[in-house]
N, C-alpha and C positions, 0 to 999 in steps of 0.2 A: 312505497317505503324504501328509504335507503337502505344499503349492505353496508353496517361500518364496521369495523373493530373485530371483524370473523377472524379465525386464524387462516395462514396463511404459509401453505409451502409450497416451493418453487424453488424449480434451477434456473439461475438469472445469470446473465451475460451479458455483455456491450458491443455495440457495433462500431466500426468505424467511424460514426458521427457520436458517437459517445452515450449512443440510446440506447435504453436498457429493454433484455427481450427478456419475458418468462416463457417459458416452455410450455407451462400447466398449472393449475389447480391455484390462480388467484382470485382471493373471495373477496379483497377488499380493500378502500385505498390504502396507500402506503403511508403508514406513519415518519414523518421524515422531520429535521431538525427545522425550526421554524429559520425562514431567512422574511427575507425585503426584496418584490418583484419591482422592477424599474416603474415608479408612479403609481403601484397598487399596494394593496395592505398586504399582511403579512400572510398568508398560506400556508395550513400543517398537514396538508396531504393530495396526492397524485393518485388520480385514477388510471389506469388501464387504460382505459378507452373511454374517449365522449362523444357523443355521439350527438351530430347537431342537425336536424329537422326530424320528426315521427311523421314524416312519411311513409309509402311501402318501404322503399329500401332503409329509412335510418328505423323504422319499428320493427323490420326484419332485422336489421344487424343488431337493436338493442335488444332482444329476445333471445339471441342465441348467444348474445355473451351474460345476458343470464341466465341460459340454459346451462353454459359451460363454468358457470363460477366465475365470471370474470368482474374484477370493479369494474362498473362504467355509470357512467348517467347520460341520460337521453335528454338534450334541450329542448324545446319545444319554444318556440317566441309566443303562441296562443292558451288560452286555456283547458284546450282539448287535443284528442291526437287529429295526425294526418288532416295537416289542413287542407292540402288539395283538394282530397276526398271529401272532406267535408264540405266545401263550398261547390260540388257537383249540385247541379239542379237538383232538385227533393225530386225522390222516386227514377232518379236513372241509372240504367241496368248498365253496371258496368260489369263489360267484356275479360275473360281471362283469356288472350292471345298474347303470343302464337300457340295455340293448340298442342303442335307437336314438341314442346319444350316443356320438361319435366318441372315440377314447382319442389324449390330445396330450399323448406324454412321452418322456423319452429311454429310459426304461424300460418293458418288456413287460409285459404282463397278459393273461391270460384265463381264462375259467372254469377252475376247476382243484384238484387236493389240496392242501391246504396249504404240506407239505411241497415239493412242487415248486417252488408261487409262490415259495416263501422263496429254495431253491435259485437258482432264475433272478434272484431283487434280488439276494442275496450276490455272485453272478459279476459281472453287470453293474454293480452297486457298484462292482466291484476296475477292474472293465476298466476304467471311467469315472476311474480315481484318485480320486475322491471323497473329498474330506477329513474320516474320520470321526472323532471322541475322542468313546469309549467311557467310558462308569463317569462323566459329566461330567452331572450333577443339578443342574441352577441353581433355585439360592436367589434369587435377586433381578436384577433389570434397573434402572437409574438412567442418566438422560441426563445426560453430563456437558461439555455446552455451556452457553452463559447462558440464564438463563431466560427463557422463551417469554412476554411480555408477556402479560397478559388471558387465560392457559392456567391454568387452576388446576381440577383433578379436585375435586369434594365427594366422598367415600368414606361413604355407610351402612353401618352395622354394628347389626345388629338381635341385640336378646338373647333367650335364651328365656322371658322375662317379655314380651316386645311391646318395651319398651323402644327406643332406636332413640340410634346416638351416631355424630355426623358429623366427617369430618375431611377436611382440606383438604390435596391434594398439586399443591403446584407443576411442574407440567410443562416438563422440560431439553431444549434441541434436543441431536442425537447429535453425537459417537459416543456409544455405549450400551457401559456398564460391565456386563458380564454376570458375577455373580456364581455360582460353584459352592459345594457344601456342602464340596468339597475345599478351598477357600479361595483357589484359583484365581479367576483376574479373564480374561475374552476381552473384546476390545474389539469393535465391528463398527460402521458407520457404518450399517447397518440390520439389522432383526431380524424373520428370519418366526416367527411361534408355530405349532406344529404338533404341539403336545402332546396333543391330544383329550381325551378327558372320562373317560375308561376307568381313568382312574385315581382318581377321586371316584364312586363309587355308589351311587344312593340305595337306604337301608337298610330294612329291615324295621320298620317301627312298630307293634308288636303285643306283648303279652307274651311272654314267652321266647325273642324276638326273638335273644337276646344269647347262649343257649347255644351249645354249640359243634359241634351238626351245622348248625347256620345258617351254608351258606357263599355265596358273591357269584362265583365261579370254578370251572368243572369242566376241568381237564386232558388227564386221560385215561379215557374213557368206559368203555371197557375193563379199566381195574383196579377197577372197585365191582363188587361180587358179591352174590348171593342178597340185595337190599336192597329195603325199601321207601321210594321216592325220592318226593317232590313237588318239580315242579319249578315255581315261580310266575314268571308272567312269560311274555305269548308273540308277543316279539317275536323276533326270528330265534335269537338268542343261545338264548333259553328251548327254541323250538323245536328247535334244534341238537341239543342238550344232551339232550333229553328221548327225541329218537330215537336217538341215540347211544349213549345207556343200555338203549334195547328194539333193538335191532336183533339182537342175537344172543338167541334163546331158551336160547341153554346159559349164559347169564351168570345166568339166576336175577332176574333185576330184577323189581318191580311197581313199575312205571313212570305216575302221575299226573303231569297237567299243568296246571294251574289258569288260567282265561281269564275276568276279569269281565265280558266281553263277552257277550249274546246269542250261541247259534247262527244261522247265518243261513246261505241258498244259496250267498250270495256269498261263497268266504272272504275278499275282502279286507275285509267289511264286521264281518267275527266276530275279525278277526287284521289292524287296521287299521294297524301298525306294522312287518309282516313282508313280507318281499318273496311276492309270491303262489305261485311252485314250491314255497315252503316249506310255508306253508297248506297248500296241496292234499296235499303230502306226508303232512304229520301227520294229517289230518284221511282219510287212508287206510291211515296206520298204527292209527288209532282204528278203522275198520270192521273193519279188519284181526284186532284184537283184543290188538297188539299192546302198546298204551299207552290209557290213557283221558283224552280229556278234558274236565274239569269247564267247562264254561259257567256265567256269572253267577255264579260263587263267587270268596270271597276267605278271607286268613287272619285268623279271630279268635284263636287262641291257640296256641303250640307249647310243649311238653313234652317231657320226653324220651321217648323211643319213639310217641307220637302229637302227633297235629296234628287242631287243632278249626276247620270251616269255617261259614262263614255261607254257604248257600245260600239259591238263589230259594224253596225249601222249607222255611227253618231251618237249626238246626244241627246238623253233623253231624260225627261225630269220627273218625278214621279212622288207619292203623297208618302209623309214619312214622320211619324211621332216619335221613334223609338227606334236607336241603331244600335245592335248590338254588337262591338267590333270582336273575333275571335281569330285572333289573326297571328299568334303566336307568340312565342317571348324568347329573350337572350340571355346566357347565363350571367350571372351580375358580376359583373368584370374586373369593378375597382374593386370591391371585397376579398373577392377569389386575387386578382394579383397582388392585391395586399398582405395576402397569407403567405406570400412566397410562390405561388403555384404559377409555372408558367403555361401560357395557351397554345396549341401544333399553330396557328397564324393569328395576325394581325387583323381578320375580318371580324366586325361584330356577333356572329352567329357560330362565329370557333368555338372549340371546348377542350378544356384542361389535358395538357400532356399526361400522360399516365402509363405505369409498367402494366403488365399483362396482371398485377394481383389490385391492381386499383391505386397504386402510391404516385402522387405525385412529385413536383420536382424538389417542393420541400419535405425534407424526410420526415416521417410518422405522420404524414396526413395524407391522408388517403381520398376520396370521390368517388362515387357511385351515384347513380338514381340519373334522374334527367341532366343532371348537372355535367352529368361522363358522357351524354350522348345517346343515352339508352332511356326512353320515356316510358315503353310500356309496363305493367303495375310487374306481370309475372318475372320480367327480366331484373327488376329494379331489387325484388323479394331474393333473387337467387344473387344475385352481387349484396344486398346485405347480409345474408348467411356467408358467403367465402369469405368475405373481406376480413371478418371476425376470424374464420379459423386461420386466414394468413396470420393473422395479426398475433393470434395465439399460437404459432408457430408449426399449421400443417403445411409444410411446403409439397405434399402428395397429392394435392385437393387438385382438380381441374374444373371448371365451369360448368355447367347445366348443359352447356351446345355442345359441346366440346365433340359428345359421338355424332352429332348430324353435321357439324364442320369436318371428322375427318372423311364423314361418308360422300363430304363433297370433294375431298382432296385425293379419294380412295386410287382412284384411275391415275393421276400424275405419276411419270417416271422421279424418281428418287423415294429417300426416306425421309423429308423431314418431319418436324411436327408440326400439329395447327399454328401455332405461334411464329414456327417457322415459315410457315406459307405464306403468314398474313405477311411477314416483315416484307416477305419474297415480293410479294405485289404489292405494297407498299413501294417497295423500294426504287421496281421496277418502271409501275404506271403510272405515268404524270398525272392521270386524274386523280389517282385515290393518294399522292400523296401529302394532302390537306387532313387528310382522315386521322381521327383516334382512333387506337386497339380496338378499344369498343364498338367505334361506327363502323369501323371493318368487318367486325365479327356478325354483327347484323345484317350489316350489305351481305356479306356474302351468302347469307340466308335463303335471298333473291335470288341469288346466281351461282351461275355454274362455270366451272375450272374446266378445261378440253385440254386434253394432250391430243395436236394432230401431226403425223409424220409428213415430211416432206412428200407435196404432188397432190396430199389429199386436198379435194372440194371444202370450203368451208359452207359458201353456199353458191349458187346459180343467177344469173342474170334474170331478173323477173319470179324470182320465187318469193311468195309473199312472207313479209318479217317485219320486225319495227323496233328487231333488239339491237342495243348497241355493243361493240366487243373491243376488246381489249388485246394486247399484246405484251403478254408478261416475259416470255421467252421467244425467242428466234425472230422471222421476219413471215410477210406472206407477201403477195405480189396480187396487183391488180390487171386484168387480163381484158387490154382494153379494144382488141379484134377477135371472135371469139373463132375466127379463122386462119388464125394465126397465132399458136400458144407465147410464141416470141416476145409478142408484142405487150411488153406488161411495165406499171410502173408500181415499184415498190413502197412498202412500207416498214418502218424499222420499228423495232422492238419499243415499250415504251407507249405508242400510239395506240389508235383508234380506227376503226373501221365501222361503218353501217349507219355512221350517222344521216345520211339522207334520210334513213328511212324511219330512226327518229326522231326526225327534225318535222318531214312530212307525209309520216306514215304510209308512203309509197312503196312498192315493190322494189326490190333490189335492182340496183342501179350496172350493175354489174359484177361477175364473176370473180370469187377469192379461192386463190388455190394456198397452200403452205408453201413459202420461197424452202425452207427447213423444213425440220424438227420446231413444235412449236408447243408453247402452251398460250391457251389465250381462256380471256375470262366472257361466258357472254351474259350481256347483263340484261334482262328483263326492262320491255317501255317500261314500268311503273317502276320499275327498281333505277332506273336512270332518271328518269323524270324526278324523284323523291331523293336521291343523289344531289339535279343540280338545284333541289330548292330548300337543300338542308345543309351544304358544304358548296359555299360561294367559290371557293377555288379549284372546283368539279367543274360549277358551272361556267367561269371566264377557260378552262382550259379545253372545254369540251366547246365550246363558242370560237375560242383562236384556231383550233384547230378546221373547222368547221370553215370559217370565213377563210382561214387561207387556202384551203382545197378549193373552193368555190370562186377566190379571186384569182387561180391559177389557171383552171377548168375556162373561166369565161375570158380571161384578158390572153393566156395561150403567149403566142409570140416567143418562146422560147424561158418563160420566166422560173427561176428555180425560187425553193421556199428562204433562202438568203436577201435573194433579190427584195421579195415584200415584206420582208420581217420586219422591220420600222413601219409602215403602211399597217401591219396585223396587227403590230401591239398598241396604236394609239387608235385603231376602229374601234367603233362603237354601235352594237344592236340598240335599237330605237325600237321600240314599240310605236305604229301611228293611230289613232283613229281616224274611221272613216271622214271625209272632206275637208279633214287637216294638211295644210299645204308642210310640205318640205323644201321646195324652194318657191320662194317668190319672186316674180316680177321685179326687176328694177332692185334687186339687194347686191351688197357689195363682197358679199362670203363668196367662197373658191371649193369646196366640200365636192364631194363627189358619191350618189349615192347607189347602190343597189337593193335594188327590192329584191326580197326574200321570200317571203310570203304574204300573198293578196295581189295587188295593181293598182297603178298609178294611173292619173289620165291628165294630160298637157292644155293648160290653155293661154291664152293670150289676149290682153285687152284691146279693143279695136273700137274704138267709139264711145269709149265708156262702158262696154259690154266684154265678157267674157267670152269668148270665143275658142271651141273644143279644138287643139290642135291632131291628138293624136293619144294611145292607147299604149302602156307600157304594162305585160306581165311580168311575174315572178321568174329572175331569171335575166333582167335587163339593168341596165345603169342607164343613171340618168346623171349630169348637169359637169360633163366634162367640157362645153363649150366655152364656158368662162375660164373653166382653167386654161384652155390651150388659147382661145383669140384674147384671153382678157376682158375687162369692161364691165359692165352689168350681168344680172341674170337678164336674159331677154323670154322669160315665158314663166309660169306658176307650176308646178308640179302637187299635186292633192292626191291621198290617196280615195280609189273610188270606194273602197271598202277596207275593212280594218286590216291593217298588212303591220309588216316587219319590217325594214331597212337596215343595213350597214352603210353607215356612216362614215365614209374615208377621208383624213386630214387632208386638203389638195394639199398642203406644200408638201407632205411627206411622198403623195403622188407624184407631185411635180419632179421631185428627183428621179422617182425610176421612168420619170421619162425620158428625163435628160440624161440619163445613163442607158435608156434602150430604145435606140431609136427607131428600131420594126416595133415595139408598142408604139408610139408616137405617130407612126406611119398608120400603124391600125384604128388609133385612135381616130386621128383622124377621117379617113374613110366613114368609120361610125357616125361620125358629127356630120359629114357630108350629107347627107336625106333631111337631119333635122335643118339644116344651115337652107338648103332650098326651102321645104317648109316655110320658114321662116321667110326667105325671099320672097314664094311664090304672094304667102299672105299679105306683106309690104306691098309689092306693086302693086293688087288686084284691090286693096283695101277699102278704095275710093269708090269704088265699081260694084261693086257687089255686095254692100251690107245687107239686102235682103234675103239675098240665096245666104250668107252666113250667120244669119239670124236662124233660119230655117234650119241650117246643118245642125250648127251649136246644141239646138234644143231637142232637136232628132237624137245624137249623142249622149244629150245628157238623159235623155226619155229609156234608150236602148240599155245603158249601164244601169236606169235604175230597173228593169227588166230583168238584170240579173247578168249583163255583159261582161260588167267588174268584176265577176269569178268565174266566169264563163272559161272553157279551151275552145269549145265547140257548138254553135248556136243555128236554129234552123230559122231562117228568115226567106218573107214572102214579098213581093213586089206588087202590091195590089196596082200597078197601072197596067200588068202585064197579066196578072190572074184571072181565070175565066171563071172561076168555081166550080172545073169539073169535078172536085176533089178526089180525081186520080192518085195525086201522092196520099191519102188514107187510104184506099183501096190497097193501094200497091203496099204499102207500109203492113195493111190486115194480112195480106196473104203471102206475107216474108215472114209472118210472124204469127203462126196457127193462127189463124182467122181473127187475131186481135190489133185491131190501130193502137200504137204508139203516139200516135198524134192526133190533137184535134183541131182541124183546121180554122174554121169560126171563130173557135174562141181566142180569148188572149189579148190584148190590148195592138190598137196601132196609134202610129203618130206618121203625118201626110200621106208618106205611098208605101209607108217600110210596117209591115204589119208580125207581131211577136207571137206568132201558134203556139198551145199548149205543147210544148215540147223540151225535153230534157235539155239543160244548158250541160250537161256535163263539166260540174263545177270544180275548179282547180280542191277544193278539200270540200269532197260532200256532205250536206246536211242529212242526205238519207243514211250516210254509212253509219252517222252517229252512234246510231240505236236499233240494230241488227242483231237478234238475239242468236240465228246463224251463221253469221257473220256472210248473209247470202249473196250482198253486194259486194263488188270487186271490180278493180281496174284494171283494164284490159292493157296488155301493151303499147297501144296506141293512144289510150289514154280513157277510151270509151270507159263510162259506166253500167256496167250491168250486172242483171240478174240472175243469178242459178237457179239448178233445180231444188238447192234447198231451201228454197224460202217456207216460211210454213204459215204464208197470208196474216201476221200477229199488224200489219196496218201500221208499225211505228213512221216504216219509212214515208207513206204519204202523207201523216200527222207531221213530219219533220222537215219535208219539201217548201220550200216558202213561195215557190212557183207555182205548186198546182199541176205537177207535171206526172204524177204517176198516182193510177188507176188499179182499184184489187178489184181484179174479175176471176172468174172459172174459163178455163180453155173448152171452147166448144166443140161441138162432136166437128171430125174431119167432113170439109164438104166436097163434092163430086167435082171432078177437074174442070177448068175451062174448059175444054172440048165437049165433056158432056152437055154443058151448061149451054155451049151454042148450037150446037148441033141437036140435042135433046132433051130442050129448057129441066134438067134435074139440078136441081140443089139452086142456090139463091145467089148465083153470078157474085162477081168480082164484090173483094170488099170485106165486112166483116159482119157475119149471117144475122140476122134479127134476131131478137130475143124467143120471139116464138117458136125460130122453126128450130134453134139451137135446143128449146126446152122439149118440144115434139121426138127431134132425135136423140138425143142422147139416150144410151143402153143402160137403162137401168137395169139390173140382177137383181132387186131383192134381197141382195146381202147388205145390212147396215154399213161395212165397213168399206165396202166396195162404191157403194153408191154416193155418202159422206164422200171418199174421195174424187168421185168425181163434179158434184157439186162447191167442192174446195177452192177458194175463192185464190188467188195467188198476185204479187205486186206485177203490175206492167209497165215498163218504161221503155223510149226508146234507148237501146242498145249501137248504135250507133251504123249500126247492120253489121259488125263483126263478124265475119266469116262470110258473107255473101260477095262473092265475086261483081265489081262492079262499084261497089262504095252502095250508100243510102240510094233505099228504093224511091224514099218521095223525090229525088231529086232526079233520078233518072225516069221517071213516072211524068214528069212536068211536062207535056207540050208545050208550052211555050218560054221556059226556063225561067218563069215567075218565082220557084223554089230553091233558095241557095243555102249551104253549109258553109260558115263564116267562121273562122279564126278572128276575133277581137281586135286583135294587134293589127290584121292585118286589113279589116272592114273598116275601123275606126280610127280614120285620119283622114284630114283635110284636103290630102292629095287627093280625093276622088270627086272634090268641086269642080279640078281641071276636068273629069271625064261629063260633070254635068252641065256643062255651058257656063260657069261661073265665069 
């Protein structure tokens, strides 16, 4: 029911743009002389506020400004409220996080069925009178006061050519003409946007994208039957959807879920966009067996009845009725700029400028809800309550976060306020300065502000971490001889540090002291991660920054960050899949690449056959031989497993070569081994096609063994192997009576045979899913196990090698000496099951015994900490057992050592 014709008092005033403010107590619209809107009919009355989508935030704001007596009316385009909500799958429990942020609105929320939540807006709705007009879709908003001096919007419009056409809208103070597709006109003298993004989603860009099991929405979980469903996308929405389709076994579903993310322990670091009960859910419906999901895959192709993926393996094709895509949406951009509002950048996934009360850059319209940045329901509820009482004129109100943002600011020297600190770090950090108020004020949720004084640690060389940090004030210095404090090269305010480690979750790379007085921000994996895949201009700044560290660290030669700055702004990260070439044979490009994460492996046609040159990890560049001699590529480069690349323009390289000519120098040098290579292969090519027929396939056998992520691989020489199986023995009794390795088994090709044994893979499949985070990388690079493991078996389920064993540590056996001199206990090796079950001390106490029977993961460890290196290899009589670096086992140069 409308509010018309109430009385009405109020202190009323004009601002600078000639819009009128009430103070208090309006009941209802303004009766005003009738005029003529530019192309509408004629209009006799202004509301207060209109309020446009019954969403959480626009059904929040419309409730309290009729709590407060305010004219307004709520739009609604459907004929129900809160369309989002409504089109949630039937029976899903939505979540009320964040938890620790207080809910400030005239309406109820809490965790709960869907169905309920709605019931309880719909009542409270009616109770409140709320003035809602239903079926009311607006087409357009235009100010129709004088115009705003020195206000004039630019409008980009970008083609699918690149093209780019600008246009100019002059900005009207209100009242605001609000246009419907019924042809209806509402007038209001402010206007909150509360439309969210749910109505724009971005689409599938793939081939057969466009068929018509490609849908963007699931309803009702429960009417698909007997279907094979992929669902891509796993942010709540995908996750939702995907367990709502397996939750019943009698419904018949084969239920995929698709996550380009890594597996990881943490799920918010594997499912960086999802609220965590969700994660942990699904990711227990997966053990469960009840849905699966794909890690590091995406969609290359859909057809009808299958769907074809690019995995970190390659590709793979797979049976598919029904693709659900959940994959997120953009705010609607030509509307929103159409209103006058302009956007913080140019990237499609930006969102509306806005002051700290929610006002945009056209005055009297305001933004809240998913639209400002802010998606979740409890946050959207507490911005539609303030925005109303800005608007009714508390300017003493502060936000819902407002006491856990200053308790993040509490520790910083000075006084400013939260508003102030955001601007502060804004203003400061190149990454966040992409961000709105609002994405700030969330981010910093995640993270934490540090005051450190000049000299303190930030952290330690090899101390484990994966957060990344920021530098809002001062400087720090990197300490790069830790025997030598001198020796350091700086960082300046502005920047970043710690990116290695969440680039590749490695242990710190090295020691950060404060150069100053410093404040720095450190941001949480999941809080960075959700960072760069929410605010595109996070993610190119925290990537520039990243590739130029790494192209300074490896090229050296005296290069400052001036020198590559052309070089850094036109590289480009490449995603590859596995046995996708980046360079080919015989192409006429001059690019230059480095792998980043995964490896590459070289080959070369020779008879019509490919032929394995040589093994490039993470860490290496590859294909500056064409830039510098010219000509062709002369070899194919593939990745052997799913990696990463930078991309470097040669000609923009080519200059800083010819500007530094000890790079050049160096350069070359590097090309030197490939350039023989190359030689060696030419002359002998004629001669030896059978020995490189043999190597090639040897190569390509070893990598699919798992070499292509290998750092460290134990390999056997079966021409040279006797079977005393010495190296198990020796390996048992380095390592309480249990073998890390099992010699027998494992796969061979000619004379090079693959033992059950850990590859110690450059990013582990075991670490993924460590619920105590038991596994860790040693400084050397080993992988191993602590004493905290607590046997839960993920890591051996996760291994795709087969390489680690849950057993129970058996009772200590009697020394070699005993053993020869006074046959006691069961000689060298790792004791039988028998005699291990015979001794062991039981006590009788449940809890005692339970732990000694407790089963725990074994893998080789690499013998860290034993003096000597690996026992199996020093165990070998006859030195049949070698530990292989990849890069350095797998190259063609070692034909010359085999008689080729």
């Amino acid at each position: 029911m409308r509010l018309e014709n109430q009385a009405r008092s109020a202190k009323v005033r004009r601002d600078k743009n000639g819009r009128e403010i009430t103070e208090e107590g309006d009941r209802g619209p303004k009766e005003l002389p009738p005029f003529v809107l530019r192309g509408h009919a004629a209009v006799s009355e202004v509301y207060k506020v209109a309020i446009i989508g019954s969403g959480p935030a626009g059904m929040s704001a419309a409730s309290r400004a009729a709590q407060r007596g305010l004219s307004h009316v709520l739009l609604e385009k459907t004929d129900h409220l809160s369309d989002t909500i409504f089109k949630y799958q039937k029976g899903k429990h939505v979540m009320a996080t964040p938890s620790q942020l207080v809910l400030r609105s005239d309406q109820e929320f809490d965790a709960g069925k869907r169905e309920d939540i709605l019931g309880r807006w719909n009542a409270r709705t009616a109770e409140l009178a709320v003035n809602v007009k239903y079926n009311a879709e607006v087409k357009a908003i235009r100010g129709t006061g004088e115009a705003i001096p020195g206000s004039i919007q630019k409008i980009v419009t970008r083609a699918r050519d690149g093209s780019t056409t600008t246009t100019e809208l002059q900005r009207h103070a209100p009242p605001y003409a609000i246009q419907l597709t019924n042809g209806e006109t509402v007038m209001a003298e402010n206007v909150v946007l509360a439309i969210g993004t749910q109505g724009n989603p971005n689409l599938m860009r793939c081939p057969g994208a466009d068929l018509p099991h490609v849908t963007y929405q699931l309803d009702d979980p429960y009417a698909v039957l007997d279907e094979h469903i992929v669902v891509i996308g796993t942010g709540d929405a995908g996750i939702e959807n995907a367990r709502g389709l397996a939750e019943d076994p009698a419904q018949g579903n084969v239920v995929t879920i698709l996550n380009r993310s890594p597996k990881s322990a943490n799920v918010r670091e594997s499912f960086a966009t999802a609220k965590e009960p969700n994660a942990k859910a699904l990711v227990e419906d997966d053990a469960a067996g009840k849905l699966t999901i794909r890690y590091e895959t995406e969609t290359k192709a859909v057809e009808p009845g299958w769907i074809t993926l690019n995995t970190r393996d390659g590709e793979e094709r797979i049976r598919c009725d029904r693709i659900i895509a959940r994959i997120g949406s953009a705010p609607p951009r030509a509307f929103v700029e159409g209103c006058g509002i302009e956007f913080a950048s140019n990237d499609r996934l930006a969102f509306p400028t806005l002051t700290p009360q929610f006002e945009s850059t056209a005055p009297g319209i305001f933004v809240i809800g998913a639209l400002a940045g802010y998606p979740l329901i409890k946050h959207c509820m507490n911005q539609g309550y303030d925005v109303v009482e800005f608007i009714a004129g508390n300017a003493d109100l502060k936000p819902a976060d407002e006491p856990l943002l200053e308790a993040k600011f509490a520790g910083l020297p000075g006084s400013r306020s939260v508003n102030e600190w955001l601007e502060f770090l804004r203003t400061n950090v190149t990454i966040l300065e992409g961000m709105t108020t609002l994405q700030l004020r969330e981010f910093m949720l995640d993270s934490d502000a540090r005051f450190y004084k000049k000299g303190d640690t930030i952290f330690e060389k090899n101390d484990p971490g994966s957060s990344l940090f920021t530098i809002a004030d001062g400087s720090v210095h990197v300490r790069i001889d830790p025997n030598d404090p001198g020796k350091v090269v700086p960082i300046a305010k502005g920047s970043i540090f710690g990116e290695v480690g969440l680039i590749s979750g490695r242990r710190r790379g090295a020691t950060i002291v404060a150069a100053e007085d410093c404040i720095c921000v450190e941001i949480s994996r999941n809080a960075a991660l959700k960072l760069q895949s929410q605010v595109p201009s996070a993610r190119r700044a925290i990537e520039r920054i990243s590739t130029e560290r790494q192209l300074l660290q490896m090229f050296g030669s005296g290069l400052t960050p001036a020198d590559v700055a052309e070089v850094v702004e036109t590289a480009k990260i490449m995603q590859v899949r596995a046995g996708e070439a980046i360079i080919t044979e015989g192409a006429d490009d001059k690019d230059i690449f480095v792998i980043r994460v995964g490896s590459m492996i070289v080959e070369k046609e020779i008879g019509g056959k490919p032929v394995f040159l040589s093994y490039l990890p993470a860490g290496s560049y590859v294909g500056e031989m064409a830039l510098i001699d010219g000509g062709q590529r002369t070899a194919t480069v593939r990745a052997a497993i799913k990696s990463e690349v930078i991309r470097i323009d040669g000609e923009a390289f080519s200059r800083v070569l010819a500007a530094k000519p000890a790079l050049l120098e160096r350069a070359r040098k590097d090309m030197e081994s490939r350039r023989q290579v190359n030689a060696f292969v030419e002359s002998r090519k004629d001669s030896f096609s059978g020995v490189v027929d043999l190597y090639s396939e040897q190569a390509k056998f070893l990598v699919s063994q798992g070499l292509g992520e290998a750092t460290d691989v134990l390999l056997i020489d079966e021409r040279l192997c006797v079977g005393c199986d010495n190296c198990e023995k020796a390996c048992a009794d380095s390592h309480d009576g249990l073998s890390r390795l099992d010699r027998e088994a494992g796969k061979s090709f000619a004379h090079l045979h693959v033992p059950t044994s850990c590859r110690h893979c450059e990013h582990p499949h075991c670490m993924a899913d460590c619920p105590p985070t038991a596994i860790k990388r040693g400084p050397d690079g080993e992988v191993r196990i602590d004493d905290t493991c607590i046997g839960c078996g993920n890591c051996q389920r996760n291994c795709p090698y087969g390489v680690i064993r849950m057993d129970k540590v058996p009772p200590k056996k009697p020394s070699l000496l005993e053993w020869l001199f006074f046959g006691k206990g069961p000689g060298p090796g790792e004791p039988p099951y028998k005699w291990s079950k015979k001794n062991t001390k039981y006590t009788g106490d449940p809890a005692v015994d339970e732990a000694l029977d407790r089963k725990k993961a074994i893998k080789c460890d690499m013998c860290a900490g034993i003096e000597g290196g690996p026992s199996c290899v020093r165990a070998c009589p006859t030195g049949a057992a070698i530990r292989v670096s990849p890069d350095e086992f797998l190259t063609v140069a070692r034909l010359e050592n085999e008689g080729a």
